[in-house]
C-alpha positions in Angstrom: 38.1 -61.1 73.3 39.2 -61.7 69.6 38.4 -65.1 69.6 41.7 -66.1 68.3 42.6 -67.7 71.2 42.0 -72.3 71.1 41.1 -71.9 74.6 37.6 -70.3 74.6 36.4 -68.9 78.1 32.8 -69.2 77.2 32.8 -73.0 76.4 34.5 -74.1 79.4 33.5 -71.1 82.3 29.3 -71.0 82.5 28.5 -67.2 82.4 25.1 -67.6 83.6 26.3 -68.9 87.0 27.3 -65.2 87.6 24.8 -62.8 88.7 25.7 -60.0 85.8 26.0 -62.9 82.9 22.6 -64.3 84.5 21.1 -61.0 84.3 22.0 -61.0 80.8 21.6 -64.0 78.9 18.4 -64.5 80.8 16.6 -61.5 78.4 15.5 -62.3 74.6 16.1 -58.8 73.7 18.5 -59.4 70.9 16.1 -61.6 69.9 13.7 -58.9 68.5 16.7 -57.0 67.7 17.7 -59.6 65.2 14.4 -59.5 63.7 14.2 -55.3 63.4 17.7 -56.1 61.5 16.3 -58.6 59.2 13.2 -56.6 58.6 15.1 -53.0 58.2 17.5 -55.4 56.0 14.1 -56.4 53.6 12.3 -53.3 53.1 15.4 -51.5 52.4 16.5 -53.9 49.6 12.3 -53.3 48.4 13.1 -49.8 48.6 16.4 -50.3 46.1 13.7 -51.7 43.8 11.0 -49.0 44.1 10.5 -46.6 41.1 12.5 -43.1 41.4 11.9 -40.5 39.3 14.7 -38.8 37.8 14.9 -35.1 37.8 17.1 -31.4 37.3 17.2 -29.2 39.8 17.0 -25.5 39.6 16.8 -22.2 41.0 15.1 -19.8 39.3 12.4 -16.5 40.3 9.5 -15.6 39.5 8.3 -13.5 35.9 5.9 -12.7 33.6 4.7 -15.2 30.4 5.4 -12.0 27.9 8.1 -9.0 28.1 4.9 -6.5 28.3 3.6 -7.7 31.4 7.3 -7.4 33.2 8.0 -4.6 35.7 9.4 -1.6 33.9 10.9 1.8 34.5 9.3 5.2 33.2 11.7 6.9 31.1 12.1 10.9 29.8 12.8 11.0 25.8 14.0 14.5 27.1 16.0 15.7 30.0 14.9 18.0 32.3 13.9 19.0 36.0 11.2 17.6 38.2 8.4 20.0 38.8 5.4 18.5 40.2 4.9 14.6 41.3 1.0 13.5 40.7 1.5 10.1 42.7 2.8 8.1 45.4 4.8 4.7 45.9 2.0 1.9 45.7 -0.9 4.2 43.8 -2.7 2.3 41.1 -2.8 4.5 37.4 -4.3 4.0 34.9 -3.2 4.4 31.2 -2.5 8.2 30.2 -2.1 9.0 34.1 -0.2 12.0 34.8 2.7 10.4 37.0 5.1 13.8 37.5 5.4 17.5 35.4 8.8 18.1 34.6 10.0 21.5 33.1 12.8 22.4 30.0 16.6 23.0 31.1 17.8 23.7 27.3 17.6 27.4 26.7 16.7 26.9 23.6 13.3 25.7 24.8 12.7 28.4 27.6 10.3 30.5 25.9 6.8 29.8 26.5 5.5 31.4 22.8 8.2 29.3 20.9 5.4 27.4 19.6 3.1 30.7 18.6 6.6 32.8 17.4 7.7 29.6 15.6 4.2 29.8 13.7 4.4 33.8 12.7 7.5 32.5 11.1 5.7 30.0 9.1 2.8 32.7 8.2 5.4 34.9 7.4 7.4 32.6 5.3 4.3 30.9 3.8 3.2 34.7 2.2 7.2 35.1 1.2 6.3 31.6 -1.2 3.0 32.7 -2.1 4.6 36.0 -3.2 7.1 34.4 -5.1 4.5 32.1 -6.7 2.8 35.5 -7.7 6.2 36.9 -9.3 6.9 33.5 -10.9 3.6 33.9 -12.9 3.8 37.9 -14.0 7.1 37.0 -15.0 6.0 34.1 -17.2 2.5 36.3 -18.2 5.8 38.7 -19.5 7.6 36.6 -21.5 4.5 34.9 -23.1 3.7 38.7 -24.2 7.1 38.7 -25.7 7.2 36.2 -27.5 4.1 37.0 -29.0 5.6 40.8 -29.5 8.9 39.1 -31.2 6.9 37.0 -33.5 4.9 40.0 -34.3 8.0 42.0 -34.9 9.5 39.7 -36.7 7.1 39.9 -38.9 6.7 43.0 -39.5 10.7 43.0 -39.8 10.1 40.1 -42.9 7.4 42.1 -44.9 9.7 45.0 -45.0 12.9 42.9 -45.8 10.3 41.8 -48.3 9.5 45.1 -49.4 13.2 45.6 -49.7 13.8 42.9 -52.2 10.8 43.7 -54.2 11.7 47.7 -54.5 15.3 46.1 -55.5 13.6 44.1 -58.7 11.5 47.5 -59.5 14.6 50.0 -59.5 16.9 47.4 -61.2 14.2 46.8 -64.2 14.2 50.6 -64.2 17.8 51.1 -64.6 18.0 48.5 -67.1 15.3 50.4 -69.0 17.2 53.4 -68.2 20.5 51.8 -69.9 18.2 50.7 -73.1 17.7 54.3 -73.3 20.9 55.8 -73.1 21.6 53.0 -75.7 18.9 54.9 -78.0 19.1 58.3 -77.3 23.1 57.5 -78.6 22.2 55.9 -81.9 19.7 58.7 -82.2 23.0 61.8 -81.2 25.5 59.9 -83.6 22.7 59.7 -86.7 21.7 63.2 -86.1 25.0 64.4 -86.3 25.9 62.3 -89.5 23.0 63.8 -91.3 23.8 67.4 -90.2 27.6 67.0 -91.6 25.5 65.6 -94.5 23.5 69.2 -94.4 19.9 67.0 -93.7 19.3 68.2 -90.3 20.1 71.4 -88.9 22.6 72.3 -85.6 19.6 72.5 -83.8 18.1 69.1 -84.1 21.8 67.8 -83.1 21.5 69.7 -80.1 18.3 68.8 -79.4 19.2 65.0 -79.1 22.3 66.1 -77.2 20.6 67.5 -74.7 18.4 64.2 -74.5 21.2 62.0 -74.2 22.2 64.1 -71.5 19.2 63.7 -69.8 18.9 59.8 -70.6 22.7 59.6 -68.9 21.4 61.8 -65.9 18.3 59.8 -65.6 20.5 56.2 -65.7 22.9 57.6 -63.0 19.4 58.1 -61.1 18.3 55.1 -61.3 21.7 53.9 -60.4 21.2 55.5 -57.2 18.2 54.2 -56.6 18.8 50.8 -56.9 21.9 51.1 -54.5 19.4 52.4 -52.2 17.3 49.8 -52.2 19.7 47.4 -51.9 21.0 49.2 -49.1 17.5 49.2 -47.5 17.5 45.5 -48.3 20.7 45.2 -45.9 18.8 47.4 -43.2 15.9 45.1 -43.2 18.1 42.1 -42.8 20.5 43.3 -40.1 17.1 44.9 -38.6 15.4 41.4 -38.3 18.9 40.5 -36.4 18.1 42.7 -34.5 15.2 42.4 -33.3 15.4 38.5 -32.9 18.3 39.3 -30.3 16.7 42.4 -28.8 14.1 40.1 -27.4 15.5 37.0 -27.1 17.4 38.9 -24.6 14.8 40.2 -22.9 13.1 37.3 -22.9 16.2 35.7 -21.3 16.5 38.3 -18.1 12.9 37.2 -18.0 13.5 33.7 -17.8 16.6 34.3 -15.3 14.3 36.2 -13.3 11.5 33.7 -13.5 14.3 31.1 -12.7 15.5 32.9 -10.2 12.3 33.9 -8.6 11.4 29.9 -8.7 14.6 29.0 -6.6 13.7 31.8 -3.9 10.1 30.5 -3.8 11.6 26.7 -3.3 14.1 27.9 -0.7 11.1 29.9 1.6 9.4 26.4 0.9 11.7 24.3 2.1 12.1 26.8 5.1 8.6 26.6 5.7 8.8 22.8 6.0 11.9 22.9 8.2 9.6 25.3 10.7 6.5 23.0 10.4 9.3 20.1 11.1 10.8 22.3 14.1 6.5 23.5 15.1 5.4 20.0 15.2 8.8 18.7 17.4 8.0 21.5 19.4 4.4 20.3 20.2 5.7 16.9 20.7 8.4 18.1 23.3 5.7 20.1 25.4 3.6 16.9 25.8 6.8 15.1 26.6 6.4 17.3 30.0 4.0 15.3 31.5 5.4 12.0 32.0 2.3 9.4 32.0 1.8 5.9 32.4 1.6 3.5 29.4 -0.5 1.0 30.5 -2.5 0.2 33.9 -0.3 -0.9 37.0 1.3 0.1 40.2 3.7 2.2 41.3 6.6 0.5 42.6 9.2 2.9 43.6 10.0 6.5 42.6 13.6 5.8 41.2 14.1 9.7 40.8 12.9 11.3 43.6 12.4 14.9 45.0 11.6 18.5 43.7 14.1 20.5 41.4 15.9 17.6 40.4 17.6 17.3 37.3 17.9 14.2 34.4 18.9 13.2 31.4 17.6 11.7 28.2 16.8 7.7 29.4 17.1 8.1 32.5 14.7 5.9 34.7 12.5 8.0 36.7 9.5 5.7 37.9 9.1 2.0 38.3 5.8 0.6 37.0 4.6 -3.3 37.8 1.5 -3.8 35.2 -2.0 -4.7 36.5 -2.7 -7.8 34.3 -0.1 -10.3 34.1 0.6 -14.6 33.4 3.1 -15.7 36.0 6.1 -17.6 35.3 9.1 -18.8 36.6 13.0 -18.6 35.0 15.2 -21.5 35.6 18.7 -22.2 34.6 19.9 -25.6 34.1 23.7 -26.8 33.5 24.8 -27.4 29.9 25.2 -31.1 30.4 21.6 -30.9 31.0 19.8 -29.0 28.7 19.5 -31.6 26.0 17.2 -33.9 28.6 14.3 -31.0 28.1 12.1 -30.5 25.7 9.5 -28.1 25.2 6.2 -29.4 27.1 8.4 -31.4 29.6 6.7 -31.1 33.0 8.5 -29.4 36.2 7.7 -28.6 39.8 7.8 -25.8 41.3 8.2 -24.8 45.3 7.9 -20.8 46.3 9.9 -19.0 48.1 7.3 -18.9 50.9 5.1 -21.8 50.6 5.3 -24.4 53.1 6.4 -27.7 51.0 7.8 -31.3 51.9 9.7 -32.2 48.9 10.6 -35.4 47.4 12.0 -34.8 44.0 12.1 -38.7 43.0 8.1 -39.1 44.2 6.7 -35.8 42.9 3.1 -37.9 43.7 4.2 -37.8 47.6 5.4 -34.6 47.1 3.3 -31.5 49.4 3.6 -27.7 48.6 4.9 -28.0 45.1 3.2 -26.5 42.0 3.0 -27.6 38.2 5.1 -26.5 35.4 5.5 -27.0 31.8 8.8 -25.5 29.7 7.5 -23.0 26.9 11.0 -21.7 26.2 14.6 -22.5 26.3 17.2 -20.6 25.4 19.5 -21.0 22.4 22.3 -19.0 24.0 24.4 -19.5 27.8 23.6 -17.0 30.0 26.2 -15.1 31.9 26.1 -17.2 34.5 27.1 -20.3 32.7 23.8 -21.7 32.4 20.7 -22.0 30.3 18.1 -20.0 30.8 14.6 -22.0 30.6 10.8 -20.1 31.0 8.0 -22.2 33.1 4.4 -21.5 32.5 1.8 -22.7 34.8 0.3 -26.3 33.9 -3.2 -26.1 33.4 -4.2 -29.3 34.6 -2.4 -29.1 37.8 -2.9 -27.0 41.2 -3.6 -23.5 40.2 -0.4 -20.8 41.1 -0.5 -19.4 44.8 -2.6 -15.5 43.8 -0.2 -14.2 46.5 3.1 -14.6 44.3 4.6 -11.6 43.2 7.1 -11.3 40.4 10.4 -11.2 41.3 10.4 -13.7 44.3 12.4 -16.9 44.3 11.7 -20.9 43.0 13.2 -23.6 43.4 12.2 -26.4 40.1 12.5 -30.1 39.6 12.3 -31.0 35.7 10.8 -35.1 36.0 13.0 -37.2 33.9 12.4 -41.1 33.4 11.6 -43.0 36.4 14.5 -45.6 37.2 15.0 -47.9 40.1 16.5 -46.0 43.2 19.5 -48.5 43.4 20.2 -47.0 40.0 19.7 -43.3 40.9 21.9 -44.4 43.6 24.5 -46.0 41.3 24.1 -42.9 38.9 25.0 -40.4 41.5 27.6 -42.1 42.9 29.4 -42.1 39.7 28.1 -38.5 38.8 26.5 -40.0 35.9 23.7 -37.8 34.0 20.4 -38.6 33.9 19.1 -40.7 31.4 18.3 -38.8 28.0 14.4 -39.0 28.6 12.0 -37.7 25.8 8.5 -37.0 27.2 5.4 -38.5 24.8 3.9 -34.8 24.1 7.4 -33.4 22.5 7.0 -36.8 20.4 3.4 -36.2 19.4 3.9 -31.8 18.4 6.8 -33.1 16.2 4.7 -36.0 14.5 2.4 -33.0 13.5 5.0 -30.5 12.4 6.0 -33.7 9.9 2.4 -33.6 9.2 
């Protein structure tokens, strides 16, 4: 049965005289069996030879071309408790809808005239400035008056001081003239004496200029006096002009003080005024923070927060919104080893969750079900995942998008590389090779421009 055997059965026993090796040998069966084996043996060596294109695989879902066109949740910038809900799961709103009232759980914020209280206190504080404004300007009308009273006093002060000095010169040229005469009305005692011891003039004409040289000594000592006095008024004048000068320069300082201090009240029921015009206007912003609303037009997807009387924080998610308008788009990731083969413009296919396809990644041509792509963004850092994350857009000049997509449902996408043999693709996966590094003509082309 091995044919190792020199004694082969076949060449000296004739099968076909048996009725079983007649039955047999007598059909040409294998014949056309040869011949399927000889043709399955050509076409699959032309099928080695035919072009493959080389590609990435991916799984990826379905986005939005822009972060404002991406579902969102409805936040509250305040917490609080749900009052009244406006809408349903799947209703369409419009921008500035009401979607749900919600009501205050600070105390603080319970009374419904904080906002019309909070303004009495502005009024109120707003006279309080104006009032100090109004004391702030008597009390500068009152030291400008003064002033003007000082300088006047002073004046009048200096023209007495001045009086002073000149009745000083007066009195003192007096009681020099009063010293000449004493000086005289001595010569004229002594010589009237000598000439009565001589027996010329009588003991009356002596005492006769006695008694005048009394009186010229009397009238020197009075004259004396007088200049003292005025030299003493002299001194008043002075220390009264020191006087005066600080008399009102304190007054004028209590003035000022007052003034000063009067200022500092005024800026203090200021900058209270402002805090309560801060406190009036967040006040006003917080009450229209009770009507959550929609930001743009869109659907309702789900009500995250649900219920009546429920409570929330600040930031936490309350509705889910999908956006009316929106560009479809599809995120991929791709292994490191292969994110250096794209490039932006390079052209992907794209197969639905869904859609009824027949795929053939290597002859996207043949290919059935599948949509075009082009990469508009890769990104510079891995994902958690280990991967790279890369954004599709739809390629204009192929099939347009199914309308029926929604975001948020899966893809599966095939980047096209270079096309190669298939007995090479064959080689290359065998080995785990990568794929050729493949630069498409377009990426050339925009960076030939940017040069530009």
């Amino acid at each position: 049965m091995l044919n190792i055997s020199n004694n082969q059965l076949n060449k000296k026993v004739d099968l076909t005289q048996f009725k079983s090796g007649k039955s047999i040998f007598s059909k040409n069966y294998y014949k056309s069996f040869n011949k399927f084996l000889f043709a399955f043996a050509v076409i699959g060596i032309i099928v080695l030879f035919l072009p493959w294109t080389q590609n990435i695989s991916g799984q990826g879902i379905v986005t939005t071309l822009t972060p404002d066109q991406r579902p969102q949740t409805i936040q509250s910038q305040i917490p609080g408790r749900i009052e009244e809900w406006f809408v349903r799961e799947g209703d369409y709103v419009k921008k500035g809808d009401t979607i749900l009232r919600i009501s205050e759980v600070k105390s603080e914020y319970f009374d419904d005239r904080l906002i019309e209280r909070t303004n009495e206190q502005i009024n109120a504080k707003s006279s309080s400035v104006t009032a100090y404004q109004g004391k702030v300007a008597a009390l500068s009308r009152q030291i400008t008056a003064l002033k003007q009273e000082r300088k006047l006093k002073l004046k009048q002060a200096q023209n007495k001081l001045l009086q002073s000095k000149l009745k000083v010169q007066s009195d003192s040229i007096e009681f020099e003239a009063a010293k000449i005469n004493i000086k005289i009305a001595e010569k004229q005692y002594n010589r009237a004496k000598t000439l009565q011891e001589e027996g010329i003039f009588a003991v009356k004409d002596v005492e006769d200029k006695n008694l005048k040289l009394q009186k010229t000594q009397a009238e020197l000592i009075n004259k004396e006096n007088k200049l003292l006095a005025s030299k003493n008024e002299v001194l008043n004048a002075k220390l009264e002009l020191t006087r005066i000068d600080a008399t009102y320069n304190d007054k004028i300082s209590k003035a000022q003080s007052d003034m000063f201090t009067a200022e500092s009240s005024g800026f203090d029921a200021k900058a209270q005024v402002s805090k309560l015009e801060n406190s009036n206007s967040n006040y006003k912003v917080r009450n229209s923070l009770l009507y959550i609303t929609a930001p743009h037009n869109g659907y309702i997807n789900k009500a995250i927060k649900g219920g009546i009387g429920g409570t929330f924080k600040e930031g936490e998610s309350l509705v889910g919104l999908m956006p009316e308008e929106y560009d479809l788009a599809v995120e991929t990731y791709v292994r490191p080893i292969d994110l250096p083969l794209l490039h932006i413009g390079e052209e992907v296919r794209v197969q639905f969750d869904g859609w009824p396809a027949i795929v053939f990644s290597g002859w996207p041509n043949v290919s059935y079900g599948t949509y075009g792509a082009k990469v508009v963004a890769i990104e510079n850092f891995i994902s958690d995942n280990g991967k790279y994350r890369v954004l599709l857009a739809p390629d204009e000049t192929d099939y347009t998008w199914p309308e029926a997509i929604r975001v948020g449902s899966g893809a599966r996408t095939i980047a096209l590389l270079e096309d190669v043999p298939i007995w090479f693709e064959l080689w290359r996966q065998l080995n785990s090779f990568p794929p050729n590094y493949y630069q498409p003509e377009n990426s050339g082309k925009e960076k030939s421009n940017s040069k530009k």
